[in-house]
C-alpha positions as CSV (number, residue, x, y, z in Angstrom):
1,X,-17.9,-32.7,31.6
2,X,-16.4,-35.9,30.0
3,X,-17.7,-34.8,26.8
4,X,-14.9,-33.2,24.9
5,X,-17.0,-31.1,22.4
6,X,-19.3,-29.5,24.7
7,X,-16.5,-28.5,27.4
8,X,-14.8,-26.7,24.5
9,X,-17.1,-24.6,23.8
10,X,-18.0,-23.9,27.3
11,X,-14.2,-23.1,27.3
12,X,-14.2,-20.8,24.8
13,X,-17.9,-19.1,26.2
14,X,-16.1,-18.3,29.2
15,X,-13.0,-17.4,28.0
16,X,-15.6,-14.2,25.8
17,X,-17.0,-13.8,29.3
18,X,-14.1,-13.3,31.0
19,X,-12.0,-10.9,28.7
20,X,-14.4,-7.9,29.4
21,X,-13.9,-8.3,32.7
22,X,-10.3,-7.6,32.3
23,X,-9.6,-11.3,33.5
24,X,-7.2,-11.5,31.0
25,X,-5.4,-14.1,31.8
26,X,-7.8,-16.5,32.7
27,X,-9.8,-15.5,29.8
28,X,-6.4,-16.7,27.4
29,X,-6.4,-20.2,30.0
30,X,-9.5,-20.8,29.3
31,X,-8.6,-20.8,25.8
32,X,-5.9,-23.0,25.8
33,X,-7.8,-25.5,27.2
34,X,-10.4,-25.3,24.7
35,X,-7.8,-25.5,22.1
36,X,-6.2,-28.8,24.1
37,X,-10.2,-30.2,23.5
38,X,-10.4,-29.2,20.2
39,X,-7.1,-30.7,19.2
40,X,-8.2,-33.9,20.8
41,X,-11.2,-34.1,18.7
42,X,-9.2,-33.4,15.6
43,X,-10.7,-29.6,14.9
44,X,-6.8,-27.9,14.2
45,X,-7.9,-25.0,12.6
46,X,-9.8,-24.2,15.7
47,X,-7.6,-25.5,18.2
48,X,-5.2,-23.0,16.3
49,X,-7.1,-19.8,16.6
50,X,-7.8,-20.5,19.9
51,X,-4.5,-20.5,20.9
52,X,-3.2,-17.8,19.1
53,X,-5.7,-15.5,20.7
54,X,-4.4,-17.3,23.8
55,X,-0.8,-16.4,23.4
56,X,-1.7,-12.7,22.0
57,X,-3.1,-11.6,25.4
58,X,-0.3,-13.5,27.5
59,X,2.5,-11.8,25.6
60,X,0.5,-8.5,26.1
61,X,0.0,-9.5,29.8
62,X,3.7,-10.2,30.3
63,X,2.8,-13.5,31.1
64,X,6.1,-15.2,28.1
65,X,6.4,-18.4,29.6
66,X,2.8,-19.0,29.1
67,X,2.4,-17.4,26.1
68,X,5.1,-19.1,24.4
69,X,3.5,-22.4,25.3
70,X,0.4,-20.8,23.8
71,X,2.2,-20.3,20.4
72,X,3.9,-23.5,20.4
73,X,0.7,-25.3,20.0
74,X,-0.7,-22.7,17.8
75,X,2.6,-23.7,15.8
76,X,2.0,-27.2,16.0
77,X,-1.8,-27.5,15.5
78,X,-1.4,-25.1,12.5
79,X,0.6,-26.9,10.6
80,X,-1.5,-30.0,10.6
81,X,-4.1,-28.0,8.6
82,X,-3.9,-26.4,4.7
83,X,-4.5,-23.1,6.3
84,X,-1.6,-20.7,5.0
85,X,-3.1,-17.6,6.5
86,X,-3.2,-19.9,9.6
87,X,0.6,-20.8,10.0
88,X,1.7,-17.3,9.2
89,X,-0.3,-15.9,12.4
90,X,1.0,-18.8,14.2
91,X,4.5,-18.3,13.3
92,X,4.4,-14.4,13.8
93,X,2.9,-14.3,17.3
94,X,5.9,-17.9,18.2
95,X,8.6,-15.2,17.0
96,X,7.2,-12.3,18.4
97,X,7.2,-13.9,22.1
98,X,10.4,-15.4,21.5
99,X,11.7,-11.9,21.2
100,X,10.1,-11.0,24.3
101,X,11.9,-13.5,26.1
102,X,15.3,-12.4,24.2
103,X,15.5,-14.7,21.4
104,X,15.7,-13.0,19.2
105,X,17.8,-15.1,16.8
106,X,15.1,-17.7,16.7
107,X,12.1,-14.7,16.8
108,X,13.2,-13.5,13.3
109,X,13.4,-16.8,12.0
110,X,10.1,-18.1,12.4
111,X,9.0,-13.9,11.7
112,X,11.1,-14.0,8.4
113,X,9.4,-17.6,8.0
114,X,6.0,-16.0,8.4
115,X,6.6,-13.4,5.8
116,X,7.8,-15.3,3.1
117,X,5.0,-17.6,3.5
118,X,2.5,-14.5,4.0
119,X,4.7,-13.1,0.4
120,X,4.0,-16.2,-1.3
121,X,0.5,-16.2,-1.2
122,X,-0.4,-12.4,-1.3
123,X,-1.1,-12.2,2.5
124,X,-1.0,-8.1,2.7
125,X,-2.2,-8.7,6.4
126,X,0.1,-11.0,7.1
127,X,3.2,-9.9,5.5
128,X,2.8,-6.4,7.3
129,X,2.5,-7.6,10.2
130,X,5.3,-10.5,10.2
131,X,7.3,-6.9,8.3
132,X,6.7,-4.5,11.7
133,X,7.3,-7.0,14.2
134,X,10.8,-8.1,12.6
135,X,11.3,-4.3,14.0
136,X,10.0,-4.9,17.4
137,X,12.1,-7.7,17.8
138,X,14.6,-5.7,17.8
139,X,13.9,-3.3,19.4
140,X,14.0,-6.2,22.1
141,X,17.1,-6.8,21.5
142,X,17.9,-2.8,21.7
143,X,19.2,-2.8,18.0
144,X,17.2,0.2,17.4
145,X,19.2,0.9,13.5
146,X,18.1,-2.5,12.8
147,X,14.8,-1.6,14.4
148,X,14.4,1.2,12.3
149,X,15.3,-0.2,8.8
150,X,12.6,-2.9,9.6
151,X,10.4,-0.4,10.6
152,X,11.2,1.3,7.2
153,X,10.7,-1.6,5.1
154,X,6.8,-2.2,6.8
155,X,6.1,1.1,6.3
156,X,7.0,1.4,2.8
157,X,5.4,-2.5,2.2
158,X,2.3,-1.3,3.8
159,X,1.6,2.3,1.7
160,X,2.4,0.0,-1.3
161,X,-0.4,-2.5,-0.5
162,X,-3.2,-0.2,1.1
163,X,-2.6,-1.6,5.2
164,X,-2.9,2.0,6.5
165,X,-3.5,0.7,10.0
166,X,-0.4,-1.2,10.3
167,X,1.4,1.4,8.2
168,X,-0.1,4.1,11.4
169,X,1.2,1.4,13.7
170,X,4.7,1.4,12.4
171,X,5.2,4.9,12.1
172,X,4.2,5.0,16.1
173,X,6.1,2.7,16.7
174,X,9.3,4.9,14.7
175,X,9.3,7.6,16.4
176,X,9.7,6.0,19.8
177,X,12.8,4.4,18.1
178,X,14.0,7.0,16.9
179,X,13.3,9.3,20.5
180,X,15.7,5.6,22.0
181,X,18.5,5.5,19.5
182,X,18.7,9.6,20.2
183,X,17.7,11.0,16.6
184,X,15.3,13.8,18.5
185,X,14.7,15.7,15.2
186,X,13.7,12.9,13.1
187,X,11.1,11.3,16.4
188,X,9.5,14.7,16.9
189,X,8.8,15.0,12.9
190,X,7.7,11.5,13.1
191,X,5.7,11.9,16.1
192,X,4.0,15.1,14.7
193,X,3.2,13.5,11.4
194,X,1.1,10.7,13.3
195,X,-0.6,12.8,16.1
196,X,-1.6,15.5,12.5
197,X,-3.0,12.1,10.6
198,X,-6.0,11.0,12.1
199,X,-6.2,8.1,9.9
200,X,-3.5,6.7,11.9
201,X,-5.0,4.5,14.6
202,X,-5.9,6.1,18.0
203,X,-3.1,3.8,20.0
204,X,-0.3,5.2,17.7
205,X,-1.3,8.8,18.2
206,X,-1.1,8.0,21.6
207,X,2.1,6.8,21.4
208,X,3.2,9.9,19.3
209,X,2.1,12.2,21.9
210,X,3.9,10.5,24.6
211,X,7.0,10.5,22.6
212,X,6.7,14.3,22.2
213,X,5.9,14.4,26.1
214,X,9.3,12.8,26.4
215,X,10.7,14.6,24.2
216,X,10.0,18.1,26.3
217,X,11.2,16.4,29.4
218,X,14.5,16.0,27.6
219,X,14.6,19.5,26.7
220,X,14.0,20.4,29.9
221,X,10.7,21.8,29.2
222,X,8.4,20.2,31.8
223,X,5.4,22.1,31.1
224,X,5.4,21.4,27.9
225,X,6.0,17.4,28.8
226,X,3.2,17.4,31.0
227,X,0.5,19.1,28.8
């Protein structure tokens, strides 16, 4: 169609059809063309969620070339809007995939960027989030102390403010470092603590247990891994 407004929302119908089909990829190209649309028609806020989404599922699909594109015009469409929240996401996921792709100098800038806007405007969502991924960034960059203390500093941020899922996701995500930088006692505490809380999201348990599977094979305990 030649008509800008009704292709992006065909865009972004198919792009909802197509992620439960496991077409993920497709689904997030669908979105960036949506998002090209709605940019063109001046709708930034939208243009911005759309690619956002669109660069969360191409990092996840290991697709970083694509998904930093994504991010760049999340960036950029954004900041054209008075939508704090907004920039924050599009900052965090532009940092998060520029650590992916071993950047991690300019990752942490625009995460630190991110949480000091997130800070400034009492974005507890946000600023947890900008908070654990400074830690998976390096983990990236296999500085797993640094990973840690980031990883500390989320953790504590997110008890303080009441974000119990991204506090589950942290502490997850802690005991894997911890298994990597080879503190064994501290991961399989950590590990047992999250697979014990079943407030912790189910992803993070799952993570746990794996960390104690790995743990076992370590040990040279292979039942035990496998179980």
């Amino acid at each position: 169609s030649e008509r800008t407004a009704v292709r992006a929302e065909a865009l972004l119908q198919l792009a909802a059809l197509l992620e439960p089909c496991g077409r993920h990829v497709e689904s997030a190209q669908a979105r960036r063309a949506a998002a090209r649309d709605l940019a063109a028609l001046g709708e930034d806020e939208r243009a911005a969620s759309a690619s956002i989404a669109a660069a969360a599922v191409l990092a996840y699909a290991a697709q970083l070339k694509l998904a930093r594109e994504a991010a760049e015009a999340a960036v950029n469409a954004a900041a054209r809007v008075p939508n704090v929240a907004l920039q924050a996401q599009a900052a965090i996921w532009r940092g998060l995939v520029l650590g992916m792709l071993g950047e991690t100098a300019a990752g942490q800038a625009d995460l630190t960027h991110a949480l000091e806007l997130a800070l400034a405007h009492q974005l507890t969502g946000e600023a947890a989030e900008a908070q654990r991924l400074l830690g998976t960034v390096q983990e990236y960059a296999s500085r797993y102390r640094d990973e840690q203390t980031a990883f500390a500093r989320a953790l504590k941020y997110c008890q303080q403010h009441g974000a119990t899922f991204t506090a589950g996701i942290c502490l997850g995500c802690l005991s894997y470092s911890l298994l990597r930088s080879g503190d064994w006692k501290r991961s399989d505490a950590t590990a047992r603590r999250v697979v014990a809380d079943r407030s912790i999201p189910a992803p993070s348990r799952y993570v746990a247990e794996s960390v104690l599977g790995l743990l076992h094979a370590h040990r040279g305990e292979p039942r035990l891994a496998l179980r």
